[in-house]
N, C-alpha and C positions, 0 to 999 in steps of 0.2 A: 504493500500500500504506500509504503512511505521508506525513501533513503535519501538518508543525509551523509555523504563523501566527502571527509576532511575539508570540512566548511566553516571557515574563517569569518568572520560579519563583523559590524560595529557601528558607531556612529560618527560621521565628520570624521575621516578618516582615523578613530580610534578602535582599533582594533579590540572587541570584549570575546568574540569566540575565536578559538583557536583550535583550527582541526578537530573538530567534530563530528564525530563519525556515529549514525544512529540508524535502526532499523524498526518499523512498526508494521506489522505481519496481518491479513487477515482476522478479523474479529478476537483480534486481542489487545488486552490491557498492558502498556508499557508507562511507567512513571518514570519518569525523571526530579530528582530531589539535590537538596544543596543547602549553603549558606546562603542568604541573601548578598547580593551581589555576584551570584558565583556565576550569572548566565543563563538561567532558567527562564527569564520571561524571553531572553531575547535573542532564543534557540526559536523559539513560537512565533515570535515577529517576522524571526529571518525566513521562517518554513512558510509564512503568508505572506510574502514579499514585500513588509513593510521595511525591512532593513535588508540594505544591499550585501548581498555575497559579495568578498572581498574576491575567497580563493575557494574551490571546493565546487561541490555540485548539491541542490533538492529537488530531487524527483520523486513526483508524486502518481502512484498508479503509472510509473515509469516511462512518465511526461517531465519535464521540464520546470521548473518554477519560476518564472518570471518577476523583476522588482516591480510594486506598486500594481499586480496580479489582483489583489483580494477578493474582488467581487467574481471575478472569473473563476477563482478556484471554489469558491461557493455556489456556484453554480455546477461545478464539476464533483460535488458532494465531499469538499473540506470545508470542515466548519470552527471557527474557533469561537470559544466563550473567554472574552478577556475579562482580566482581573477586576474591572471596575465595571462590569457587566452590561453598560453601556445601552441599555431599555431607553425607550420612551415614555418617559414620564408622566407624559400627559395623556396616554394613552392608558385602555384599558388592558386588564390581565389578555381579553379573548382579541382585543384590537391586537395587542403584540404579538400574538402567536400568529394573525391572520399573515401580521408584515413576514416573520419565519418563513411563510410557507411559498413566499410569490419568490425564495429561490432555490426549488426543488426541481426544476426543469423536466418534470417527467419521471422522478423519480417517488414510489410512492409506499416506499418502507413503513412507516408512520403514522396513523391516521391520530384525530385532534380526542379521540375516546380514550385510545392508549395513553398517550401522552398524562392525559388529565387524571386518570386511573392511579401513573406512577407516580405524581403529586395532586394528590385527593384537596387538597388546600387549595390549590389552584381553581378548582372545580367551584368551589364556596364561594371562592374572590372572582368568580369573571367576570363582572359588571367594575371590580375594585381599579385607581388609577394605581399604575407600577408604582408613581413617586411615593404614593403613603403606605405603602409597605415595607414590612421590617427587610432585614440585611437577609437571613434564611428565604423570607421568600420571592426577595429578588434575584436571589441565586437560583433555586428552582424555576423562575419564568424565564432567565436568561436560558437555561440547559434548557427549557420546553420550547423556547422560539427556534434555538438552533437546528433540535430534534424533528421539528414542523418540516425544516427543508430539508428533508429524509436523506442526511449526510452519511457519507463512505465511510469518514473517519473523524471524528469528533476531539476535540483539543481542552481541556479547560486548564485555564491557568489562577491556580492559586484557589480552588473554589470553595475553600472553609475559611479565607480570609472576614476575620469579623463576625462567625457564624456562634450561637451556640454550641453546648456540645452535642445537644439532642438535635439540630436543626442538622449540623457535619454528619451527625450518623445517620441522617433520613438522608442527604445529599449520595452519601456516599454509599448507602443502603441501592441506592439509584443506577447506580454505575456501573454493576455489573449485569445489573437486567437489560441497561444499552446494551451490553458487550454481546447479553445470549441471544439479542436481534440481529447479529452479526455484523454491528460497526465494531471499526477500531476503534480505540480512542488510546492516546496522549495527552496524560496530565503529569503538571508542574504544580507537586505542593511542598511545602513547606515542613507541615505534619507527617514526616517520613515514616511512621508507626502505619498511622492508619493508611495512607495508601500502598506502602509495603504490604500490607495483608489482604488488599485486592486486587493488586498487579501481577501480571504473569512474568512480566523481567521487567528489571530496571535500570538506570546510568546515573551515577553519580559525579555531579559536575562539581570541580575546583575551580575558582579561578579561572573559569572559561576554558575548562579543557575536563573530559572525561576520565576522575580519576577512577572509577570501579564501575562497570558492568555486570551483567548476571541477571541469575532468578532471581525474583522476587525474595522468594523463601531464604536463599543461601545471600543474600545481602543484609536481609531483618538480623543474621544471625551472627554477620560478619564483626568482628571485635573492632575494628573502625570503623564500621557505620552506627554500630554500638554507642560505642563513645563520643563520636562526634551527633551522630543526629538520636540518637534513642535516647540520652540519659544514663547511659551506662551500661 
């Protein structure tokens, strides 16, 4: 679905990745985790052509990815949920999911039952404006509008940022029932525990360069991923 070839990026010619190399397989879950600052959001930018490839290749469904691409790869079923989840405020729960849907070009994974099912909340609020709603359920409308444009491979960066702990564990409760409708998805968080225990393999970024790879499993257990992101 997704390869990224020793892929360098940054911004105003400062280089923050450095040969990055990553791979995202059919209908599976790959995390990518770190320190803040280590490159995580801006592995996701450079893989939606916000930030220009220095050096390196991302190929997606082993096409090309193009700077300043985004809309087009959304349309070619990559979808990303950025970190500040970026809704329409003014809009309703059921208006935002309708905008989701107008870029699904024929692709019809998804219908708006399912979607509402796997955030029953949503169902409640669909008359509700996105702006007066809490930080948990604007994370869920952001994942539901994406989900509408029935994506290949789905991205979230950062998605328990500011969430409760019960809200994170309904999000991430969320995430692998994407994964068994057979998208990929690509997430960047923070919380290396919790999505360590739902990912099938993950990369861990330094300082803009991959220092550990692997399972999932054999990374949670790893004595420097341990120490540095578990607590011990």
């Amino acid at each position: 679905m997704l390869e990224l070839t020793s892929v360098s990026s940054g911004y105003h010619g400062l280089e923050i990745l450095h040969e990055v190399s990553l791979t995202v397989g059919p209908a599976e879950i790959v995390a990518i985790v770190g320190a803040n600052g280590a490159g995580k959001s801006t592995t996701l930018k450079t893989i939606v052509g916000e930030v220009r490839v220095q050096s390196g290749s991302v190929r997606y469904q082993d096409q090309p990815v193009g700077f300043g691409k985004t809309h087009a790869l959304a349309r070619r079923g990559l979808m990303l949920v950025p970190e500040h989840r970026e809704l329409f405020g003014s809009l309703t729960v059921m208006e935002n999911l309708r905008m989701g849907a107008r870029a699904r070009s024929g692709r019809t994974r998804f219908e708006e039952d399912w979607i509402l099912g796997l955030f029953p909340i949503l169902a409640e609020r669909r008359t509700q404006l996105a702006e007066t709603m809490s930080g948990g359920q604007q994370q869920m409308l952001a994942i539901a509008r994406a989900l509408m444009s029935a994506p290949e491979l789905l991205m979230l960066d950062e998605p328990s940022t500011g969430l409760s702990p019960l809200l994170t564990e309904a999000v991430f409760r969320a995430i692998p029932a994407i994964r068994d409708e057979g998208v990929s998805i690509l997430i960047v968080e923070q919380n290396a525990g919790q999505v360590l225990a739902i990912a099938d393999r993950a990369y861990v970024l330094e300082s803009g360069s991959v220092a550990l790879e692997g399972a999932a499993s054999e990374l949670a257990s790893d004595d420097r991923v341990r120490s540095a992101y578990l607590g011990g």
